[in-house]
C-alpha positions as CSV (number, residue, x, y, z in Angstrom):
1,X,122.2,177.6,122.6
2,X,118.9,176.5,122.0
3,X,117.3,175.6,118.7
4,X,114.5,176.6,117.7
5,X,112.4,175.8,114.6
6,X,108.8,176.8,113.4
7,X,105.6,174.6,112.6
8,X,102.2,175.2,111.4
9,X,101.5,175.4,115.0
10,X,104.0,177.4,116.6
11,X,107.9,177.8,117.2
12,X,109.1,175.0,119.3
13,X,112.5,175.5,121.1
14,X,114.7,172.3,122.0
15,X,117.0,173.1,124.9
16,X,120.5,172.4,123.9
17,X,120.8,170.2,127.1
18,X,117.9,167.9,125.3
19,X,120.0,167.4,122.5
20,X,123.6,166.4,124.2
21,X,121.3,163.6,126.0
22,X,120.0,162.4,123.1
23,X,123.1,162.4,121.0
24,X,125.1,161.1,124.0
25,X,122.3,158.2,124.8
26,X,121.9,157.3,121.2
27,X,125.6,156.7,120.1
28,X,125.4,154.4,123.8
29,X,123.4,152.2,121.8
30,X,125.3,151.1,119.7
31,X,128.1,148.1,119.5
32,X,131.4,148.4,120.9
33,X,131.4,151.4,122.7
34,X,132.5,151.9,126.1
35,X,131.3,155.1,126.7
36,X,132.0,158.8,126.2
37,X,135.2,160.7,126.9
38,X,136.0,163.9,128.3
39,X,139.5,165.1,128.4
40,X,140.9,167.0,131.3
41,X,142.2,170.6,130.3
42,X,145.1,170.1,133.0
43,X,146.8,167.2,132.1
44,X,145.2,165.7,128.5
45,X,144.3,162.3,130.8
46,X,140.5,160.5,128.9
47,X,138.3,160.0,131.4
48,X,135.3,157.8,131.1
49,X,131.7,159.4,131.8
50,X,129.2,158.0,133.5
51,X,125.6,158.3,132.3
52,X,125.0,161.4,134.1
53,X,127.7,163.5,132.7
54,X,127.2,162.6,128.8
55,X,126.9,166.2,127.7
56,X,130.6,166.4,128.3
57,X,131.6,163.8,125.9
58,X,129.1,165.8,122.7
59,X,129.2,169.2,121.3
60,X,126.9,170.7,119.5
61,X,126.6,173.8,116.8
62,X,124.1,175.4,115.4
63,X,124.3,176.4,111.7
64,X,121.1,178.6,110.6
65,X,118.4,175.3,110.4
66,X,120.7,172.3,111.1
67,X,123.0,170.9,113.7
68,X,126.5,170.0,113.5
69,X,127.3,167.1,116.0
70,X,131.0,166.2,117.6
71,X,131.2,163.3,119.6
72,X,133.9,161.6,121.8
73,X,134.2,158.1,122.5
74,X,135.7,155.3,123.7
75,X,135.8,152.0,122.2
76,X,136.3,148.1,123.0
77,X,139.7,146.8,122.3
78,X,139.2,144.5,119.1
79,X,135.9,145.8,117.1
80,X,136.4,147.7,113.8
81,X,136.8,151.7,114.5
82,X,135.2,152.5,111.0
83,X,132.1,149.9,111.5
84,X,131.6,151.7,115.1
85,X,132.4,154.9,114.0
86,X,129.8,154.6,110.8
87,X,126.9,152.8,113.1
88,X,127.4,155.8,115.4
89,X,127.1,158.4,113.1
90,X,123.6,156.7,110.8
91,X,122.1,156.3,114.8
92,X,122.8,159.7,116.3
93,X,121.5,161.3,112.7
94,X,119.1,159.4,112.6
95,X,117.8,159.7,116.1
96,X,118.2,163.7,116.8
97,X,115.9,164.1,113.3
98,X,113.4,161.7,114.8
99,X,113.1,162.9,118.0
100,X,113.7,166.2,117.7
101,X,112.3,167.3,114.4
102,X,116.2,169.5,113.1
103,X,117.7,168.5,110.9
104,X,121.7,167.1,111.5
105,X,124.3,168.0,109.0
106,X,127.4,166.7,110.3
107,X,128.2,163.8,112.9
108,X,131.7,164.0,113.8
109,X,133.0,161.2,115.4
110,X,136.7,161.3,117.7
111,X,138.1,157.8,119.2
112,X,139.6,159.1,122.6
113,X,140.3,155.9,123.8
114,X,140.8,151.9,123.3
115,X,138.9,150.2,126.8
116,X,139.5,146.3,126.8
């Protein structure tokens, strides 16, 4: 699913693998989070991803000129959920507009896991 939006210039089309990176990199930024989580179908274990496989721990959806952004994470034993959960969600709006140029609608953010 790529996204694609016009300018005065042209169309420009954003592969959808551009836009898991930075969603996945940006919410890395931020305070008290471990990293991002992907469950296993098989057996509902959280596994930790490394920096390679961050697509896994975001989903993305398109609706008509916006995204809507799900992300997975896991967080440091002792640091406020809601402050985390809040940073994440201003920095990964905040960062897919910027970089990108679409708009974000809807961060959704899902604690997976508690890392001490």
């Amino acid at each position: 699913m790529d996204c694609k939006f016009k300018t005065e210039l042209g169309t420009v089309t954003v592969n959808e693998e551009v836009l898991l990176k930075v969603a996945g990199y940006s919410a890395l930024e931020c305070y008290g989070i471990v990293g991002m989580a992907a469950k296993r179908s098989t057996d509902g274990f959280v596994q930790l991803l490394g920096r390679e496989n961050l697509g896994r721990g975001v989903r993305i959806r398109a609706n008509d000129d916006s995204l809507e952004v799900d992300l997975f994470i896991i967080v440091e034993y002792g640091i406020s959920i809601s402050a985390v959960a809040a940073t994440i969600i201003e920095t990964v709006k905040y960062k897919i507009e910027h970089l990108t140029g679409i708009a974000v609608n809807r961060v959704n953010v899902t604690v997976e896991d508690i890392r001490v």
